[in-house]
N, C-alpha and C positions, 0 to 999 in steps of 0.2 A: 732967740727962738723965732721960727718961718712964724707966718700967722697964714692961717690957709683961707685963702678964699674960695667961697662958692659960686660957681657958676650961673648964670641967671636960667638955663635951660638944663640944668643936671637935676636930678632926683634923688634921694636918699635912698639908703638898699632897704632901709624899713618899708618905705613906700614904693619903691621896686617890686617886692616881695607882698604885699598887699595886694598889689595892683594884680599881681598874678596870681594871687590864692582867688581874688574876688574874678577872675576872668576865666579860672578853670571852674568854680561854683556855677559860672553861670550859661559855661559850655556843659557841666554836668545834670543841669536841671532843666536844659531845652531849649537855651536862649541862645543857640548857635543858627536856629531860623532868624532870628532875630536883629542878630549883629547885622551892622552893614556888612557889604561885601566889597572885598580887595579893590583898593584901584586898579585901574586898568593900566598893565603898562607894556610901550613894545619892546617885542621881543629883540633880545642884544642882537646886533648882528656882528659874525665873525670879526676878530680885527685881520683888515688887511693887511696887506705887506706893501709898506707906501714906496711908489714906484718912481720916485726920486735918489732910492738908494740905488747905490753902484751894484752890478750884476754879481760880482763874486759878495757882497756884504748880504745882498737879498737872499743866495743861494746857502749862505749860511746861515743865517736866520730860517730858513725854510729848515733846512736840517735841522737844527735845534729846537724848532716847534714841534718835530715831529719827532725827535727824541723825548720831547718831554710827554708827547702824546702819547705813546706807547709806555714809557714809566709809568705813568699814572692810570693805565686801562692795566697793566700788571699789579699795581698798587690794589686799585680797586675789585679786582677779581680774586684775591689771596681770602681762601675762607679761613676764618679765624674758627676754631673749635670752643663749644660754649669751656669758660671757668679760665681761660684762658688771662694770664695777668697781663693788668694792661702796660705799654710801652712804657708812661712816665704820666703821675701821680704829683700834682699841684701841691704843695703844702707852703704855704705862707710864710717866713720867717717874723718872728717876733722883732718889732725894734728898736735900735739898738740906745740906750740912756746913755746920754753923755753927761759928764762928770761936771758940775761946775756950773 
């Protein structure tokens, strides 16, 4: 039998789950003035298309960025009508008892 170890920086889903009932209480009761505010971070910039590659390898890479720019501005604009079932539904499998 595995013997699992815990991670020194992971958190239990009990205290996961705490952590977030006590943190919407307390966006609920007006301590959303209160919270610190977000670090500040810079904004990403585009990744380029590093110009060490070969003209036909770059030229392709451009087209396929830009295939995939367009799938997903298509993706993103498809209005879904409310009651609408969703794609695919998480369910966990139970695990599995070995014999012995």
């Amino acid at each position: 039998m595995t013997k699992r170890t815990k991670r020194p920086d992971s958190i239990t889903r009990r205290r996961f789950v705490g952590l977030m009932a006590a943190g919407s209480a307390a966006l609920m009761a007006g301590g959303a003035a209160v919270a610190a505010p977000a670090p500040k971070r810079r904004p990403r910039a585009a990744a380029a298309v590093p110009a060490e590659l070969p003209p036909a390898d770059r030229q392709e890479l451009l087209r396929q960025r830009a295939a995939t720019t367009a799938t997903l501005e298509v993706i993103r604009k498809h209005a879904m009508p409310p009651g609408t079932e969703m794609a695919s539904i998480f369910k966990p499998l139970r695990p599995r008892r070995r014999n012995g």
